[in-house]
Structure formats: C-alpha cells, structure tokens
VMD Tcl script that draws the C-alpha trace (Angstrom):
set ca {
  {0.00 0.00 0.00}
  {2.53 2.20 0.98}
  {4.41 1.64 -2.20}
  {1.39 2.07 -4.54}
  {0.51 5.55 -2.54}
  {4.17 6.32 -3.37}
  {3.63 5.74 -7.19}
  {0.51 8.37 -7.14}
  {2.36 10.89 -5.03}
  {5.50 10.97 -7.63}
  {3.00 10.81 -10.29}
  {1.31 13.67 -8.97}
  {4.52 16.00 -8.04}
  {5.33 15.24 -11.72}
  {2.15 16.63 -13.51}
  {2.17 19.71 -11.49}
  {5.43 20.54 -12.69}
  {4.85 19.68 -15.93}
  {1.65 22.12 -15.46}
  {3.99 25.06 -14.09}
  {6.23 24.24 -16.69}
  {6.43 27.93 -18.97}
  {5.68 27.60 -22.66}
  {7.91 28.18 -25.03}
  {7.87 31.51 -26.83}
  {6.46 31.97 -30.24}
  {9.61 32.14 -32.76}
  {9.22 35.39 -35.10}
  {11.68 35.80 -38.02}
  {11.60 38.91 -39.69}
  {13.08 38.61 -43.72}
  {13.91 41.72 -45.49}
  {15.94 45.09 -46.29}
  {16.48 47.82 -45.06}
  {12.78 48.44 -45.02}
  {13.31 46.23 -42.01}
  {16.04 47.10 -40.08}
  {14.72 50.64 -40.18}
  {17.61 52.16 -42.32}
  {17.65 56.40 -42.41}
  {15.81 56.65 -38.86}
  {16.64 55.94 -35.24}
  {14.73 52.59 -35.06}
  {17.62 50.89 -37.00}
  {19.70 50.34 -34.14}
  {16.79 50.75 -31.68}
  {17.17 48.31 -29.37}
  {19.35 45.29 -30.93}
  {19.77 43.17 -27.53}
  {15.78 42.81 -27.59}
  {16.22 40.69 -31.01}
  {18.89 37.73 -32.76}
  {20.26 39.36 -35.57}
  {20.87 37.19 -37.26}
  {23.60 39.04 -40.10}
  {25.27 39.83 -36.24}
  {25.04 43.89 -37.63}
  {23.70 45.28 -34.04}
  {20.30 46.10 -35.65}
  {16.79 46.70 -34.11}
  {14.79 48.21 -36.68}
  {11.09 47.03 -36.84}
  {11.36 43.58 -35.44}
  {13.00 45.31 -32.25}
  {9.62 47.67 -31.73}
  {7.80 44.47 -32.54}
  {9.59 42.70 -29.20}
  {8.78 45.78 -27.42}
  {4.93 46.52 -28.24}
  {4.85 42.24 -27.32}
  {6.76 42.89 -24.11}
  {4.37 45.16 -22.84}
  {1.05 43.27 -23.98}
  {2.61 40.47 -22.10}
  {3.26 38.49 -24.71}
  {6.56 35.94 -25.29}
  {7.55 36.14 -28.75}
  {11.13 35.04 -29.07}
  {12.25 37.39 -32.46}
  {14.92 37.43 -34.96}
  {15.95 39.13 -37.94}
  {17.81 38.64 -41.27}
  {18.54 41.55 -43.28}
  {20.01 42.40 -46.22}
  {20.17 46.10 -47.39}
  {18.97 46.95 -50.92}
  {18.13 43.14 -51.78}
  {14.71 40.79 -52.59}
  {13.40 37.37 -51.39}
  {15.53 36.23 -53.97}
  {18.97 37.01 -52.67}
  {18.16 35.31 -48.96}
  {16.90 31.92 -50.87}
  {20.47 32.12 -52.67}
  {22.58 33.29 -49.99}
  {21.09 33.33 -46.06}
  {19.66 29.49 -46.41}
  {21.41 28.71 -42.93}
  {20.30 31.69 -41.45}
  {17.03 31.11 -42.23}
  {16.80 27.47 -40.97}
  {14.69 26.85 -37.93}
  {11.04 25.46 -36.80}
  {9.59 29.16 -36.71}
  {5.97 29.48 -35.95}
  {5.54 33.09 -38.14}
  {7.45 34.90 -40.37}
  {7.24 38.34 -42.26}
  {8.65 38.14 -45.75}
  {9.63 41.99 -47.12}
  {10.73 42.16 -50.93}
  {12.31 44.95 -52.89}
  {10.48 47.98 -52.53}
  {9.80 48.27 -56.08}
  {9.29 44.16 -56.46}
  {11.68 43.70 -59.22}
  {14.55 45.88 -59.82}
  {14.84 45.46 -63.43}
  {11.09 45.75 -63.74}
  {9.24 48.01 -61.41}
  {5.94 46.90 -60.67}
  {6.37 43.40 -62.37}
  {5.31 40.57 -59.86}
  {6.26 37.55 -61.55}
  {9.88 37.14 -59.66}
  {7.76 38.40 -56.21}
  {5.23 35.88 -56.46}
  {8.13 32.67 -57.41}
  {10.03 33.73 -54.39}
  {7.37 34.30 -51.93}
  {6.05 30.69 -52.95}
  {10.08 29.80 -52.74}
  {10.59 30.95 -49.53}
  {7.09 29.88 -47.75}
  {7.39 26.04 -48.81}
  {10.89 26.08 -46.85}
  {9.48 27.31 -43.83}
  {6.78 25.10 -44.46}
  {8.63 21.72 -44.52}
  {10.30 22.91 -41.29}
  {7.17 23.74 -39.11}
  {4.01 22.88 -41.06}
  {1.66 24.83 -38.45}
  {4.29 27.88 -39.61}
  {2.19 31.34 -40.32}
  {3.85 33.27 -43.12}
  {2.76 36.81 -43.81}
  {4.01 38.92 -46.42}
  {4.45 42.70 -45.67}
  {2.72 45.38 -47.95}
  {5.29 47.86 -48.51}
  {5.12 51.91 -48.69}
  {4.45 53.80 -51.62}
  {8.34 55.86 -52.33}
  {7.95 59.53 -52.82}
  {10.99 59.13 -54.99}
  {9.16 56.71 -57.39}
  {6.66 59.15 -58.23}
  {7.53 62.28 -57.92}
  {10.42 62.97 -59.60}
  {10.28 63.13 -63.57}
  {11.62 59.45 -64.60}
  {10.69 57.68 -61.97}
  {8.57 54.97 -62.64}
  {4.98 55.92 -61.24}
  {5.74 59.41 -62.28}
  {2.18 60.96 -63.18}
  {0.49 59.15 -61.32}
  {-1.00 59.56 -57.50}
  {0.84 58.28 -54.32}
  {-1.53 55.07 -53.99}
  {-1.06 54.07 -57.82}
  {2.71 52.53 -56.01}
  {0.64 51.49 -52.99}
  {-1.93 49.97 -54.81}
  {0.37 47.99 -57.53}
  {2.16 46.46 -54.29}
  {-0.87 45.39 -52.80}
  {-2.15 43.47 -56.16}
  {1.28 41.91 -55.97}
  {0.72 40.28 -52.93}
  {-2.98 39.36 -53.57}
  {-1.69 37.38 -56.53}
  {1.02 35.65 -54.22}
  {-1.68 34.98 -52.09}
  {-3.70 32.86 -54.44}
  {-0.75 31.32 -56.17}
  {0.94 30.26 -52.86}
  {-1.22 28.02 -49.88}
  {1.33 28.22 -48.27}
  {1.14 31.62 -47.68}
  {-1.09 32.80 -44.33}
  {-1.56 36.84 -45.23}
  {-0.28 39.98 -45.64}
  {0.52 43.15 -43.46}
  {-0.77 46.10 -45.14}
  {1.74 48.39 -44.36}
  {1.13 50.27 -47.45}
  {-2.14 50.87 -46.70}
  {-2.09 52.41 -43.09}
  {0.30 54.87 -45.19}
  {-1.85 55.54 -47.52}
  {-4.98 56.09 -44.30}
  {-2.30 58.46 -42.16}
  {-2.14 60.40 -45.78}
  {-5.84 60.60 -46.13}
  {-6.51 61.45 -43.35}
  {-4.26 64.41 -42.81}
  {-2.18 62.97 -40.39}
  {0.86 62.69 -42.37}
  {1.56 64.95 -45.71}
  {1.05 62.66 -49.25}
  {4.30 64.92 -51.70}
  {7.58 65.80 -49.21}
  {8.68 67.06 -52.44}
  {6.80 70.86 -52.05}
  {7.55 70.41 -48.65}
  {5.68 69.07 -45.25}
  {2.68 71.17 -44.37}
  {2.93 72.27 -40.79}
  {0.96 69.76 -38.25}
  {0.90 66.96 -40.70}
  {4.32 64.26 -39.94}
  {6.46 62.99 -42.86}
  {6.04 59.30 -42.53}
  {9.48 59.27 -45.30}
  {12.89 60.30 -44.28}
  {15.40 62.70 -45.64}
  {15.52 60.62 -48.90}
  {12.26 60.31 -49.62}
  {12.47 56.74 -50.19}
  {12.97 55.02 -46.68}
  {10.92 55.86 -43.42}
  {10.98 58.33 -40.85}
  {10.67 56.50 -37.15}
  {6.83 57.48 -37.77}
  {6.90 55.41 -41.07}
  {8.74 52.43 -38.94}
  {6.23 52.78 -35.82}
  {3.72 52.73 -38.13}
  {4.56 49.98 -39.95}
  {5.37 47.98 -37.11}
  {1.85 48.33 -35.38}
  {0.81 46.46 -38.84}
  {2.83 43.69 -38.38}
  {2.42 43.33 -34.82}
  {-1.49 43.38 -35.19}
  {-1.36 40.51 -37.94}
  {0.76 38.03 -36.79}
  {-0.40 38.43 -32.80}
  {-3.99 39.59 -33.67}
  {-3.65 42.12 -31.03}
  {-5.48 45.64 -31.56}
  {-2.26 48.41 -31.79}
  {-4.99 50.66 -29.99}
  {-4.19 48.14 -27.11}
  {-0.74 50.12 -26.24}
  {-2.26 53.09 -25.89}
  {-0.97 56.52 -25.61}
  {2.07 55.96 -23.61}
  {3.79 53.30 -25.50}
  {7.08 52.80 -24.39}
  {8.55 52.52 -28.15}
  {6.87 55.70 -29.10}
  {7.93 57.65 -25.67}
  {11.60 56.84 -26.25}
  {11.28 58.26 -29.87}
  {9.81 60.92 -29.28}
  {6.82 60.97 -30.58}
  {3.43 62.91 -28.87}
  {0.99 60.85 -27.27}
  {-1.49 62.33 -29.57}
  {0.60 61.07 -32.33}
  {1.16 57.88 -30.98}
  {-2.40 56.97 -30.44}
  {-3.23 58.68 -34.06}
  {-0.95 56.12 -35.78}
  {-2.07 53.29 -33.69}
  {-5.60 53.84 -34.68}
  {-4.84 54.10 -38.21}
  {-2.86 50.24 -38.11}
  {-5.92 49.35 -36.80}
  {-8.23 50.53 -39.68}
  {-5.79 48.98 -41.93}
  {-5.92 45.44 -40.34}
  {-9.35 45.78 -40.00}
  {-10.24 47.31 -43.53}
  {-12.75 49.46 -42.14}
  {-14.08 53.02 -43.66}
  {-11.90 55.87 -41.98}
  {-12.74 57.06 -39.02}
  {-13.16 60.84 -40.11}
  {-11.06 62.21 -42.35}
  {-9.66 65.48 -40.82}
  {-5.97 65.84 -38.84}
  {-6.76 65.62 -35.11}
  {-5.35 69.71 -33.75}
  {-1.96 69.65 -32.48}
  {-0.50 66.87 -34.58}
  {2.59 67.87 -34.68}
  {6.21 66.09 -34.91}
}
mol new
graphics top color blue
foreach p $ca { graphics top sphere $p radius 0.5 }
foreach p [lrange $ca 0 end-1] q [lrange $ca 1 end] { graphics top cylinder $p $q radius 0.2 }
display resetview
C-alpha cells in the first residue's frame, strides 16, 4: 500500500510541474531590407539586444519595436531578424539558407520595394520567391504562419520626372504592391496573409495625419512618414509599420498600447501622435471606412 501511494504521489509531483512548466515563446523571423532594419531613422539600431540578428550587424529596426509593443502586452515572442540592405526574397533563398533554418511558428517576408529591380511593378519574380521561400518554412514547421508585408508607396518613385509611377497619384505605387501580394496569395497556400503596411500609409495620408508629396515640402501639423531621402521611413513610417505587423501576426489591436507606448515615448513621438498612428494600423488590419477624415489639432512632430 505504501508503495502504490508512493507511485501516485511521484505521479502527482510530476504533472504539477509539468503544469507550471512555462511555454515556449512563439519564434518570429523577420526577412527583409532595409525596409526592415529601419535604415535612415533611429529605429535601426533601436534596441538590438531585444532581437537575434541574425547578419550579427547590431540592428533593431522594426522587429525590435515588434519585441517591445509584445513585451508590454505580455506576450513571449522570441524574435529574430535577417537583413540584407537593398536586396529581394531572392537574394536570402540564394545566400542566407542557414540563417534562415529553424522550426519558426511566423514569419514576415519583405521584398524589394519596387518588387523587381529590373522591372518596377512586375510581380512575376515576387510571387516565385514568396512561394520559394514559404514552402521552406513550411517543410520545417508545417503549423508555420507566413505573412508577407505590404510595402510603402516611395515619394521618390513618383515624384520625380523618370521615376517609374511618375504621373500618377501616391496610392497608384501602394496599390500595384498590394495586387502583388494578392496574386502571391492565391498562387501560394502556403502563404497565411499579408501586413498592409502600405495601406495604413496611404490612411495616415488621407486622413491628414501625415503629408502625401515631401517634395513641395511638409505642411505644418501633418508628420512625414518618409525620411530625408524620400524613399525610406521616418521612425513614424517604422512605428507605423510595425503596429501592422504586430497586429497581424499576434492579432492584437495596436490601440491596445495606448498613448504611452514605451517605443513611441523613447522616440519621441506625442501621445497624440502615438495613439493617431495606432488607430490608423488598426483601420488597416481591420479594412474598415476611416474614421473621419480630418488631422486631429496639435499633430505635430
């Protein structure tokens, strides 16, 4: 007897601690450019010891405000990054195959800005390498999410005579991006979604929150989501995308951080701002009609 109530006491001891044992965190990889690491602003080296990067470059950038908005929604997402400045999906298939091994349960694919170099706007190599990249994460966690990020429209591709989207509005870039992705969508089942990035942009615009053509200048109370070169992002552009990506791949509402978001405090940013731009990721995830269409007063930078 004394044996047997032996048995059920170590039996016992032992599912309790397997109860109390902590989960493991959620693995995030974050694949990109310098549209990831945050390159022209001061989220690129916000942060680095909150991430792996994995290029071992010191860099925060997005995936590092990702860690923190997760930190402080008390959520454990274990988050890496592998960068490559000025480069597609194409070159980290060819080149960053054993950086990107691992059993991750999301990742966030980011191509070249303009999808293919040689051919702005064409989506033929974007959609091969999306598909490319997705089946290898795939095959190494099957229950893997894999989002692809909706880029920014560049003031520099469509302002300036020459550039490619010359003539035509801001969102004509925006837009072309998004079909992209819609088309990787359905030609990939492997892929899980996308993070439209591009279109909180083009909501903050719309709105009045941020100004649409740095070009004649930034109209006072309205933010410049670019930076100086009108091709990368400010740290609003960054923060902004990041509460995108953040929202998708943990489904929680950016509104949820609230006006005195750590991220956003260290950066600088208003608290007016800061809740501005987190209600505008939230439109964008959640594709609804904007929520008035007129710059809240006092704005500002």
């Amino acid at each position: 007897m004394m044996v047997r109530a032996l048995r059920f006491l170590i039996a016992g001891i032992a599912a309790v601690t397997i109860a109390a044992a902590p989960a493991a965190a959620a693995r995030m990889l974050f694949v990109g450019n310098s549209f990831t690491f945050g390159a022209g602003s001061a989220v690129r080296f916000f942060h680095p010891e909150l991430v792996h990067d994995l290029n071992r470059e010191g860099q925060g950038g997005v995936p590092a405000l990702f860690k923190m908005f997760a930190q402080q929604t008390g959520l454990d997402w274990d988050v890496s990054l592998e960068t490559a400045g000025g480069q597609g999906l194409a070159f980290h298939l060819a080149n960053r195959k054993a950086e990107l091994t691992g059993a991750w349960d999301a990742v966030l694919l980011q191509d070249y800005s303009t999808l293919d170099r040689a051919k702005p706007g064409d989506a033929s190599v974007h959609i091969r390498d999306a598909g490319r990249l997705a089946t290898l994460f795939k095959v190494a966690n099957p229950a893997a999410k894999i989002y692809l990020e909706t880029t920014w429209p560049r003031a520099d591709q469509t302002y300036p005579a020459g550039s490619h989207w010359h003539g035509k509005p801001i969102r004509a870039m925006a837009e072309d991006l998004a079909r992209a992705n819609a088309l990787a969508l359905l030609a990939n089942r492997e892929l899980n979604g996308t993070a439209p990035v591009g279109e909180a942009w083009l909501r903050a615009m719309d709105q009045g929150v941020a100004d649409s053509n740095p070009y004649d200048g930034v109209a006072f109370g309205k933010i410049d989501l670019w930076t100086w070169d009108n091709y990368h992002a400010s740290a609003y552009g960054y923060y902004l995308a990041a509460l995108v990506i953040f929202g998708r791949v943990t489904g929680t509402d950016p509104r949820a951080l609230g006006e005195h978001e750590r991220a956003a405090e260290e950066l600088g940013f208003s608290g007016l701002i800061t809740v501005t731009l987190q209600r505008i990721a939230a439109e964008a995830l959640n594709g609804k009609p904007d929520a008035g269409r007129t710059r809240p007063a006092s704005a500002g930078h």
